[in-house]
C-alpha positions in Angstrom: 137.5 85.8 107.3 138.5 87.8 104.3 137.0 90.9 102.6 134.3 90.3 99.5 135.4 93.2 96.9 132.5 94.2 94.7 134.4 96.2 92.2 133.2 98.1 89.1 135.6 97.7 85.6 135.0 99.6 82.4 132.0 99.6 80.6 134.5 100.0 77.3 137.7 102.1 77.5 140.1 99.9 79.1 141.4 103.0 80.9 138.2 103.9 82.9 139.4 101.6 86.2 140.0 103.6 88.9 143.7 102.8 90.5 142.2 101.6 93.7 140.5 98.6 92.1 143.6 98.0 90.2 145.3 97.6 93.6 142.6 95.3 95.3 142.1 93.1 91.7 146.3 92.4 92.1 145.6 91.9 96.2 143.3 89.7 96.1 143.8 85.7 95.4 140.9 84.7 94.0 138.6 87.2 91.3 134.8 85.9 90.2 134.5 87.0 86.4 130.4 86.7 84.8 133.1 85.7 81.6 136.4 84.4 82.7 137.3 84.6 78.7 136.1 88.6 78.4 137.3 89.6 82.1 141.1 87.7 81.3 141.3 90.3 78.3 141.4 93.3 81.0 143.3 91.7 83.7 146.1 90.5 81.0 146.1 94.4 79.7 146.6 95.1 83.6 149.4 92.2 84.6 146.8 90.9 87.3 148.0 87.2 87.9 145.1 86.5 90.5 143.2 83.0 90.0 140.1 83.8 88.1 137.0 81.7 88.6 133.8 81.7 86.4 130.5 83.4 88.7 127.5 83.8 86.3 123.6 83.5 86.4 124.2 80.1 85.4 126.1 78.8 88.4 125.6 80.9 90.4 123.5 78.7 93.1 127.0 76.3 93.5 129.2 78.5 93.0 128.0 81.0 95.6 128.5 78.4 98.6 132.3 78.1 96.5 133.1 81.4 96.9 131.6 81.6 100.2 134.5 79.1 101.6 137.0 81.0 99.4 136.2 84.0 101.6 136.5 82.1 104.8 140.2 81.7 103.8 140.9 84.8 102.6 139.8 87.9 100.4 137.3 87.4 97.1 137.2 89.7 94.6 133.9 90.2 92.3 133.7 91.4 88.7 131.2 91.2 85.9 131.8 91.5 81.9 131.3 95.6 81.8 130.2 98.2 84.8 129.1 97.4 88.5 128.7 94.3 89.4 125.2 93.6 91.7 123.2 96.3 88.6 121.9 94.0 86.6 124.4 91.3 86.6 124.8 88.4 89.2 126.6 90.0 93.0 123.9 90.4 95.5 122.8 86.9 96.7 126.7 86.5 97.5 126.4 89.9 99.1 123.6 88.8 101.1 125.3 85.6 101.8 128.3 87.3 102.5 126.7 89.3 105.4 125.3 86.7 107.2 128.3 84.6 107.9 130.0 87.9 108.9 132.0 89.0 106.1 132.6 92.2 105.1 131.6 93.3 102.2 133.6 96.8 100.3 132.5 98.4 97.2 135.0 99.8 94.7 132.9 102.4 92.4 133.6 103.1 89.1 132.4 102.9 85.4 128.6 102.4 85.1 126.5 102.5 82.4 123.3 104.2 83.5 125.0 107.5 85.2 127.4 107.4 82.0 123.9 107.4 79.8 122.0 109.8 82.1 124.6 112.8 82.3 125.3 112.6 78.6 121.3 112.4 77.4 120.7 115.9 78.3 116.8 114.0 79.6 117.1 115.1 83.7 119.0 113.9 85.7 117.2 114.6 89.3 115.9 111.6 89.2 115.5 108.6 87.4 114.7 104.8 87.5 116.5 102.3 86.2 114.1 99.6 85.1 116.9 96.6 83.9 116.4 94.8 80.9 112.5 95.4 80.0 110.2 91.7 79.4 110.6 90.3 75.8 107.2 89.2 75.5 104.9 91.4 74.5 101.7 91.7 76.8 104.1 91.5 79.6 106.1 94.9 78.1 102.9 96.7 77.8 101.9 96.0 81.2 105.3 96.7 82.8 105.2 99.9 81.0 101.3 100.6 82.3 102.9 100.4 85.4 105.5 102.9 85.0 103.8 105.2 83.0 102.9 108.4 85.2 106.5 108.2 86.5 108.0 111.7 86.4 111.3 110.5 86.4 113.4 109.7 84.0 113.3 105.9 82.7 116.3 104.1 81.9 116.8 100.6 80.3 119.3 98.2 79.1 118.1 96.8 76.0 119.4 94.2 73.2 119.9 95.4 69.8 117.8 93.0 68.3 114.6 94.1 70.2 115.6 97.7 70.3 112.6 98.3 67.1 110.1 96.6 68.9 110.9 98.4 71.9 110.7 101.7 70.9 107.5 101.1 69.2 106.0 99.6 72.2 107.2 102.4 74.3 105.5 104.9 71.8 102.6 102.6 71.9 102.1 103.1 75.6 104.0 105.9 76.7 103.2 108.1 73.9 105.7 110.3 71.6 107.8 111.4 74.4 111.7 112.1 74.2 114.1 109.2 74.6 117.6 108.8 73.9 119.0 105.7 72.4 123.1 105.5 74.4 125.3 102.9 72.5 128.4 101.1 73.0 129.1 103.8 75.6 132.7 104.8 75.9 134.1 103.1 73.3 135.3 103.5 69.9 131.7 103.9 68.0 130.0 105.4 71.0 126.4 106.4 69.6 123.7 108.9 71.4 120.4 109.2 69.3 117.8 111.5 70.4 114.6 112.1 69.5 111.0 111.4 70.0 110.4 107.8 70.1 108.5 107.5 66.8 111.4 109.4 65.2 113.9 107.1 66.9 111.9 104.0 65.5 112.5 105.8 62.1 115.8 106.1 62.5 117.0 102.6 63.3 114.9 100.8 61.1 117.7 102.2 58.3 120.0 102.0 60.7 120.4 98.7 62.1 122.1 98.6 66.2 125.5 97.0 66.7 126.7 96.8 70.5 124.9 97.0 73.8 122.1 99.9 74.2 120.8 101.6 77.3 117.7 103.5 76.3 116.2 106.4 78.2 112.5 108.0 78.1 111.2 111.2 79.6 109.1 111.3 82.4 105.8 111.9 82.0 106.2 115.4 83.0 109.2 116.0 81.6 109.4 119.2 79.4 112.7 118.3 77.8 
């Protein structure tokens, strides 16, 4: 029985992989990519030669029971397109799986987008939820925001670009004109913070349309910041 690697890449810079994963990614035979196409880019940059093998929200049903008699023969490595894998991305029915036949199962931290967000907002750090990517529709948002609206603690959300407007004026709708930071395309070339209220924020990028991936953050409710 092999070893399943859960193993965090970079969110952006290239260089933000710590040296133990790059040791277990050219270790192992067999590496799960979300995006063999994106995840080939960084193991090419790297000289990694494993086999790579498409694991994604997609497949994941088949190819879980695949990679399950992979790690029978040997060790698995997973990855996903930017950050942990298991946050957001597909990793923890394998895990689960994983477990239960006996396996065992090693994390390699590293790059993630919600600490990288959080200790850069200047919002509080103490504590915080991370609430994933928030529901497109909109009576669903409102509610899912009803529900986490006397939270103290700092809310932090993965977001697409093209909803980002009607996000932020949902949030104000509901939450109310608190501070929020907008984080995006975090450690790369044209990293962005915006900070604000979230009225101003909705302001600001209605002249200033989003490119790249967002993680948005809102003050607790009792937050003074």
């Amino acid at each position: 029985m092999g070893t399943l690697f859960i193993i965090a890449t970079p969110i952006g810079n290239l260089e933000d992989i710590t040296v133990r994963a790059l040791r277990i990614l050219r270790g192992v035979p067999v590496i799960a990519a979300e995006d063999t196409r994106h995840s080939r880019k960084l193991l090419n940059h790297y000289d990694i030669t494993a086999q790579l093998v498409s694991y994604h929200d997609h497949n994941k049903q088949g190819m879980t029971n695949t990679l399950l008699k992979m790690l029978e023969r040997g060790d698995v490595a997973v990855i996903t397109d930017a950050g942990t894998p298991c946050i957001s991305d597909p990793g923890y029915e394998l895990v689960g799986r994983a477990l239960e036949i006996g396996a065992q199962v090693d994390v390699i931290s590293g790059a993630n987008a919600i600490t990288t967000a959080l200790c850069a907002s200047g919002l509080p750090s103490d504590g915080f939820r991370f609430l994933g990517f928030p529901p497109r529709k909109e009576s669903q948002l409102k509610r899912f925001l009803d529900g986490v609206s006397a939270a103290s603690e700092t809310l932090i959300f993965y977001e697409s670009p093209n909803r980002l407007l009607k996000t932020l004026a949902i949030l104000n709708e509901v939450l109310g004109a608190r501070q929020a930071v907008v984080a995006i395309e975090l450690t790369k070339f044209f990293e962005q913070f915006q900070r604000g209220t979230l009225p101003e924020l909705a302001i600001f990028f209605e002249t200033n349309p989003v490119r790249g991936e967002v993680t948005l953050l809102v003050a607790g409710q009792s937050s003074s910041v």
